[in-house]
NUMI-418693 format. One line per 8 residues: number of its first residue (from 1); for each residue x, y, z of C-alpha. Coordinates in steps of 0.25 Angstrom, whole numbers, plus 5000, padded with zeros to 4 digits. Layout:
residues N
NUM) X:Y:Z; ... .
END
This chain:
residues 133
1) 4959:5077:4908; 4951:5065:4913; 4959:5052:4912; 4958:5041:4906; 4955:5030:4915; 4948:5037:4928; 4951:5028:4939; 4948:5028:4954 .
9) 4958:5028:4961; 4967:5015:4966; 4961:5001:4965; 4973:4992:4969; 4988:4990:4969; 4996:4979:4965; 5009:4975:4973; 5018:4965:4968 .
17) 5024:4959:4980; 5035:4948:4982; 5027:4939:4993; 5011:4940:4993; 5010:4934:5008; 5019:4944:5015; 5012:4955:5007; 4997:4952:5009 .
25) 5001:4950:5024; 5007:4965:5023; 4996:4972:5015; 4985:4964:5025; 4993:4963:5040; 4999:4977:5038; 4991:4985:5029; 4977:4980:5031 .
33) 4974:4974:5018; 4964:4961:5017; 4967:4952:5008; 4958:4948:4998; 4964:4937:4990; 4976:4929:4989; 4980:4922:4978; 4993:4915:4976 .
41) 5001:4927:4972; 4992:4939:4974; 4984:4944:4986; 4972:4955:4984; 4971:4965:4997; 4961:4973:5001; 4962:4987:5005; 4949:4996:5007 .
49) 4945:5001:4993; 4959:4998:4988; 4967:4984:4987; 4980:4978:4982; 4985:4967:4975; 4997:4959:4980; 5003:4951:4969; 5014:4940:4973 .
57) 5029:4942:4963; 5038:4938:4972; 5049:4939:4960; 5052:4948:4947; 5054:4945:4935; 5069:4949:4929; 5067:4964:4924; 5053:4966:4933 .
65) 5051:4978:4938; 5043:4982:4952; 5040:4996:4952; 5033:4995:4966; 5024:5008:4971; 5029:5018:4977; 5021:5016:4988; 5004:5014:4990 .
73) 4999:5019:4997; 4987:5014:5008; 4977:5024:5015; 4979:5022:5032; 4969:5032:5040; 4975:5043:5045; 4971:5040:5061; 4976:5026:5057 .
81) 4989:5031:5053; 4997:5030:5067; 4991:5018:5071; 4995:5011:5057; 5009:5016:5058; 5009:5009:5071; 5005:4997:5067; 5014:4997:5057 .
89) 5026:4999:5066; 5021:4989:5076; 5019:4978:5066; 5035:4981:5061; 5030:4987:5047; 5041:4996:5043; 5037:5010:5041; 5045:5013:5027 .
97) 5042:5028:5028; 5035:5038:5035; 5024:5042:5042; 5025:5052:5031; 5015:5063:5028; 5011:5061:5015; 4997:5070:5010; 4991:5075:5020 .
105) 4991:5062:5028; 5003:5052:5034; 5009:5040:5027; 5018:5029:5031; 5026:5020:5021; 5029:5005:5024; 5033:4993:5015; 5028:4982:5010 .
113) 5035:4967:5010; 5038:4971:4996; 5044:4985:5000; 5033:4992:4993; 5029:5005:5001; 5015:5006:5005; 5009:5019:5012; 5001:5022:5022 .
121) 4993:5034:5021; 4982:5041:5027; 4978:5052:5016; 4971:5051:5003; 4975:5058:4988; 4965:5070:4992; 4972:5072:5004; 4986:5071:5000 .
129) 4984:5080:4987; 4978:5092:4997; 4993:5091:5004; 4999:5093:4990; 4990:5102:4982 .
END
């Protein structure tokens, strides 16, 4: 069955997040993103062939709901791995969990300043369906 739409493969993801300048500092100081724009209430990050989009909403609305992701993950190269974790640790990042073995590669789990989880992980989709086929 070919589908419908073919696409190929993840452009961007969207986070809604309470303050914009504590999270563009977190995305860029800590994660290694370059920012690419900043407007009053959104920022645009780039990250190799990937990039997010960091829109400002610092209150909800009675009723709104915020499903969150659960988590995304970014890629870290596997001999950079330690040495990420590391800096992590020295810079007082707080590991949510792991260093876990996820795939065929590790991953760490941490939290952004709006406590969504963001992964770090060294393998790719071919390589982790290998470990479960």
């Amino acid at each position: 069955m070919s589908a419908l739409v073919q696409t190929a493969g993840l452009n961007h993801l969207t986070l809604r997040v309470t303050e914009l300048e504590r999270s563009v500092t977190f995305y860029c100081d800590v994660l290694g993103f370059t920012l690419r724009h900043r407007g009053r209430t959104d920022a645009y990050l780039g990250g190799g062939s990937r990039w997010l989009a960091l829109l400002e909403r610092p209150g909800r609305a009675p009723g709104e709901q915020s499903p969150g992701l659960d988590p995304f993950a970014l890629t870290v190269e596997a001999g950079g791995f330690d040495t990420a974790g590391q800096r992590l640790n020295t810079a007082d990042i707080p590991i949510h969990k792991g260093p876990l073995r996820r795939g065929s590669g590790p991953s760490v789990y941490l939290l952004d300043p709006d406590r969504l989880v963001v992964e770090l992980h060294t393998s790719n989709l071919n390589e982790r369906l290998k470990v479960w086929s």
